[in-house]
C-alpha positions, 0 to 999 in steps of 0.5 A, a space after each residue: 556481503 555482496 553490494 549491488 553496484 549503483 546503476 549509472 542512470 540511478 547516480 544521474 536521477 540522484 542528481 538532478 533537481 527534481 521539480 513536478 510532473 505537470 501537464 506533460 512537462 517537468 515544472 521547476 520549483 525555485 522554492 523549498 526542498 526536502 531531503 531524501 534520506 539513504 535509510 541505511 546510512 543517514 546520508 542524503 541523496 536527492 532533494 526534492 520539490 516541497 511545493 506550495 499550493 499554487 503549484 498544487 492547484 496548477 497541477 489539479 487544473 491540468 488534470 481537470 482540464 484533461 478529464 473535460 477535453 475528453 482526451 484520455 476517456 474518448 479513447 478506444 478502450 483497445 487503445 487506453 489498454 495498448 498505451 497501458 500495456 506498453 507503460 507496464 513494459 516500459 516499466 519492466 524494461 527499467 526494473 533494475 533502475 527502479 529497483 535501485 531507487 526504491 531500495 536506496 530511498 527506502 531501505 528495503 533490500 534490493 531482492 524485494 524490490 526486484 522481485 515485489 516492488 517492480 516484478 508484481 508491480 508490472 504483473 498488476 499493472 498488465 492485469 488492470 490494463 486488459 480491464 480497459 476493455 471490460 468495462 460494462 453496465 447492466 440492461 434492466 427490465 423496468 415496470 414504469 406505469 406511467 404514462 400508461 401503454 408507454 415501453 421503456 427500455 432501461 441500462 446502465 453505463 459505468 463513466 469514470 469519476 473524473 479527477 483521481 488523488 493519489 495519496 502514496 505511503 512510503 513503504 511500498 511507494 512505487 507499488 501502491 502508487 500503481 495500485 491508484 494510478 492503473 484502476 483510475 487509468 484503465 476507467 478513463 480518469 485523470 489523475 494526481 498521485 502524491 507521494 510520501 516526501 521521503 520516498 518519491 523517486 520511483 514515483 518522479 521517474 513512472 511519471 516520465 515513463 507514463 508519457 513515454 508510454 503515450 498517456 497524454 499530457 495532463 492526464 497524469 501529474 505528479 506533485 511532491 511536498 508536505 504531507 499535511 499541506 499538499 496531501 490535505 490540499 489534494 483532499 479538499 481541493 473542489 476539482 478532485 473527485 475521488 481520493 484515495 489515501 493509504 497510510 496511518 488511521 490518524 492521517 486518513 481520518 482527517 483525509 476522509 473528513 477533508 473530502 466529505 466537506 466536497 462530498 467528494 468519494 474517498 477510499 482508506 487504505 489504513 492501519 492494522 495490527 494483524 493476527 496470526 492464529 496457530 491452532 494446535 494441529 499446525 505445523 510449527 516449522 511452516 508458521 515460523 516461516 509464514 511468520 517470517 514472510 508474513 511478519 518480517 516483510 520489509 522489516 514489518 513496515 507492511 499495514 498486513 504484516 502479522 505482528 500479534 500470533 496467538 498460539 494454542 497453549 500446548 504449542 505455544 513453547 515450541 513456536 516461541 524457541 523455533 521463531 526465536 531461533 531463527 530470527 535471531 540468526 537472521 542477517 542485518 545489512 543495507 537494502 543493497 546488500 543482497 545477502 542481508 535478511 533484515 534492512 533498515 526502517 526508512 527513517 530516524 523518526 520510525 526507528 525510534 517510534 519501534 523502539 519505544 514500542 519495545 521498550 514499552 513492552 519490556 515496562 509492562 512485562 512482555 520478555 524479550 526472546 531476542 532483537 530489541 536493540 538499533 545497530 550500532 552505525 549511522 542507519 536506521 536499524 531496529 534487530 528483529 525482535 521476538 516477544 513473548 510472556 505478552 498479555 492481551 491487555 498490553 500496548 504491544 497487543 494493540 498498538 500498530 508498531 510497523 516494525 519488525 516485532 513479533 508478539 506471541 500470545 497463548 490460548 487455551 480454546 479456539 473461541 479465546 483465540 478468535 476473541 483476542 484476535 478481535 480485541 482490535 480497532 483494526 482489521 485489515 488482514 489475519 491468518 488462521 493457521 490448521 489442518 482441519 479443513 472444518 474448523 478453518 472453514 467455521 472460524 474464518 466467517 468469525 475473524 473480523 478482517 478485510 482478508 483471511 489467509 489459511 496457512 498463508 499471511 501477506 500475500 495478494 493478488 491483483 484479481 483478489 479485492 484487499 482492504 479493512 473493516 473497523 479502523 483499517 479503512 473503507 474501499 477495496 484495492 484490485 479485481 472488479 471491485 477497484 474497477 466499480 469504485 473508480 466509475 460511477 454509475 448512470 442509469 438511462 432510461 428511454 421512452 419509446 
């Protein structure tokens, strides 16, 4: 065991009364609060705001106020991209900080926050910086016949949407975060991100770092509170422009029908229940570590996590021992523990929630391999758990569980394969794992899913569009298509 020592500045953040981030300034909320919760030991950290929706409205009035003075979009785009590059460096320069925060309230070990929640994050934040200044349209060679002998020049432009919400989940919290505020940013929105009430910290503190980074007051505002309430406030809300939600299908459904009462725009980023497909050809020892990567990642609470793995028959028993193996020899601890392979879910209500999804299993006859059980101590810990004997037709095959549960299926031909992976509402991500560089190049067009990896699971880039068909959302996250969705397009068209 090896515990990171709690920096100073994370022990006074802990301490202070948290309020919003509202045109520039920190507000105070004499209201309510909610409790921050240290998943790995139940402890309470911070409390935080659970403001009412007239604090909400203050805070969509600033940003609306800001969109229309033109304060942020009238910039320079060389200098919107100055400010965001030194916003990515400043967030750089308080990554140990951040790290911190993230991993006490959210539980997931101190070496993933460092190097994903914060380093990629910085990385992301640097890419959709320079786009700032990338911004383009179309000129288009028109054939209008009227009025006769008249020319016409035609174009495009791409202006921002306006008012930007920013609705957070709590397993990557300050990482997705990023992923709404840096597009809307960059195209010269103004923005409200709302994070999840149990995880809010590193979201509180990028709102001060924004500002010191020269983003002008009102352009970003932070608000915190309940989901349903203030969430739902946000995407009903007649000043807010655009929505873009990430978390449960059940959520973003009613988030999606809240905005279309304003035919506001929307973006879901929802659920999935990923496949990862093992031919006969593949390397068992790399997809039980692509297994671990790509299931285990924050002790599987990632909406790409591959959670289902279908494996050829012949393969199927060796796959099943080796992932077993090793997982159950994988090392339980809390988030600060830098030696701990497994770390706790975020919160009481999650870990029950998995392990019903696992006693489920066991009633319909899935056999445990190893895991299945909480440790024994006041956190929130699920064992990681490897099922195998799993039936398509069992809840285990369909039902997102966003824990560490790994469910292991056999086929016999490739087109089974592809018909069970399928057999989903979902489709966010999946994995084809091969050697034969034909039979991936033909399977992948027939996998129903946002993203395809071959010989590779979970793993993104911010130049790589990322988003699901079905019931895993609409809109896609990164490159040039998060860039188009942030703006909308004018044409002009002049008579000369």
């Amino acid at each position: 065991m090896s515990i990171t020592a709690t920096l100073p500045q994370v022990a006074e953040f802990l301490q202070r009364r948290h309020g919003c981030f509202i045109d520039g300034a920190w507000v105070a909320y004499d209201g309510p609060t909610s409790d921050v919760v240290n998943p790995a030991t139940g402890e309470v950290i911070a409390k935080i705001a659970d403001i009412d929706t007239d604090m909400l409205d203050r805070a969509v009035r600033s940003a609306h106020a800001a969109f229309k003075s033109r304060v942020w979009s009238d910039l320079r785009p060389a200098d919107r991209e100055r400010i965001l590059l030194r916003f990515a460096d400043l967030v750089e320069q308080h990554a140990e900080e951040l790290a911190q925060l993230e991993t006490l309230s959210q539980g997931k070990s101190i070496n993933l926050t460092r190097m994903l929640d914060v380093g990629a994050t910085v990385e992301f934040m640097r890419y959709m910086a320079g786009w700032a200044t990338k911004i383009e349209g179309q000129s288009l060679d028109v054939s209008i016949p009227l009025p006769p002998g008249t020319k016409f020049t035609a174009f495009t432009r791409r202006e921002p949407v306006g008012v930007v919400a920013g609705i957070v989940p709590w397993n990557f919290p300050l990482m997705i975060a990023v992923w709404k505020l840096m597009p809307a940013l960059a195209t010269g929105n103004t923005v409200v991100i709302k994070p999840a009430s149990e995880t809010p910290l590193t979201a509180l503190r990028l709102a001060e770092l924004a500002f010191e980074a020269g983003v002008p007051a009102g352009v970003f505002n932070l608000v915190t509170g309940d989901g349903a309430r203030i969430g739902g406030g946000l995407a009903s809300h007649k000043l807010i422009s655009k929505v873009s939600f990430t978390g449960s299908t059940a959520v973003g459904r009613s988030v999606g029908i809240a905005a279309m009462q304003n035919m506001t725009r929307f973006a879901l980023e929802l659920g999935g229940k990923n496949p990862m497909i093992i031919l006969a050809d593949a390397d068992i020892d790399k997809c039980v570590q692509g297994a671990l990567l790509g299931g285990l990642l924050n002790s599987g609470q990632v909406c790409a996590a591959a959670s289902r793995f279908y494996v050829h028959e012949s393969r199927y028993a060796e796959f099943v021992e080796k992932l077993g193996a090793v997982v159950a020899g994988m090392s339980i601890g809390e988030g600060m523990d830098d030696t701990a392979q497994i770390t706790p879910l975020v919160s009481r209500k999650q870990q029950t929630s998995v392990l019903k999804h696992i006693e489920t299993a066991r009633r319909e006859g899935a056999r445990v391999v190893c895991g299945g059980e909480p440790v024994d101590c006041n956190g929130f810990f699920v064992r990681p758990t490897v099922l195998a004997e799993v039936k398509q037709s069992m809840s285990v095959a369909h039902d997102e569980v966003f824990g560490p549960v790994l469910a292991v299926l056999p086929f016999k031909t490739e087109d089974e394969a592809i018909e069970m992976a399928n057999d989903s509402e979902y489709g966010l991500g999946a994995s084809l794992w091969t050697n034969d560089l034909t039979k991936a190049m033909n399977l992948v067009p027939r996998i129903e899913s946002g993203t395809v990896w071959v010989n590779a699971h979970v793993l993104l880039d911010p130049s790589m569009p990322f988003g699901g068909v079905k019931q895993s959302g609409m809109g896609r996250e990164f490159g040039r298509a998060v860039v188009e969705a942030y703006t909308e397009i004018k044409s002009v068209c002049i008579a000369h």
